[in-house]
C-alpha positions, 0 to 999 in steps of 0.5 A, spaced: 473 516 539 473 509 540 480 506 537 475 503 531 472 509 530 478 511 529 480 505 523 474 506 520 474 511 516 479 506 513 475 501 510 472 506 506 477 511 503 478 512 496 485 509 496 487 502 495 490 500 503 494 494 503 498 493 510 504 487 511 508 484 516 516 485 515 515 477 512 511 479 507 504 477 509 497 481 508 495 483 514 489 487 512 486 491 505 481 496 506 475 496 501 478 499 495 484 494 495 480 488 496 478 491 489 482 493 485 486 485 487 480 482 485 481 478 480 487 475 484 483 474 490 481 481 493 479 480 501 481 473 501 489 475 499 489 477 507 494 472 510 498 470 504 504 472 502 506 478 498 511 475 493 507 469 491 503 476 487 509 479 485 513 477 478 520 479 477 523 483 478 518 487 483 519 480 487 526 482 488 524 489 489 520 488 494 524 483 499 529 489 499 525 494 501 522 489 507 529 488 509 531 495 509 525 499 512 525 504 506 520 507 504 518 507 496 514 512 492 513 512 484 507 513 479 504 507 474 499 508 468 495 502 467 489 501 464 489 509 462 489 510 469 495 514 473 496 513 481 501 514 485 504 509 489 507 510 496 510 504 500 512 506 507 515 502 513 509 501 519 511 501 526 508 499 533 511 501 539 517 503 535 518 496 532 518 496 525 512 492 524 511 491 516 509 496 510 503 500 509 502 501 501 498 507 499 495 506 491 491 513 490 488 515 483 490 521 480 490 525 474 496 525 469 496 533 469 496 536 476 499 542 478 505 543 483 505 548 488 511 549 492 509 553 498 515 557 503 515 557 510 
């Protein structure tokens, strides 16, 4: 498996993926992101700044992560639509490089399994 065949699977999965550098700016969206940023810009967001799309306090939130290198996970409902979102440091080399979000769909009620061992 090349190194693109091995990204590819990216463009069409069915989560929102948006990766930044440690500055904030957009690196890359794969096709459910640049959807779901549509009305902001979809694809063409890709080398601008995160926090020129972030109102208070989120802004402040999110240059607080970038500096800590901590990862970030929640649930939102908008538009009658619940999802997981999960912000995570991204590295290369071992380097802290930026954040990857992950924004997946998901149902209001869904079972929990707690598994041991």
């Amino acid at each position: 498996m090349t190194n693109h065949e091995a990204s590819a699977w990216i463009q069409e999965f069915p989560g929102a993926v948006t990766v930044c550098d440690r500055d904030g700016i957009i690196l890359a969206m794969n096709e459910k992101s640049a959807r779901t940023f549509e009305a902001s810009g979809g694809a063409a967001l890709i080398g601008s700044n995160l926090f020129d799309c972030h109102p208070e306090p989120s802004r402040t939130k999110l240059k607080e992560l970038l500096a800590a290198g901590r990862a970030n996970v929640y649930t939102i409902e908008k538009k009658g639509i619940k999802k997981l979102i999960y912000q995570s440091p991204w590295y290369e080399n071992g380097a802290y490089r930026g954040f990857v979000e992950v924004s997946l769909e998901i149902p209001f009620e869904m079972p929990h399994f707690v598994r041991e061992g």
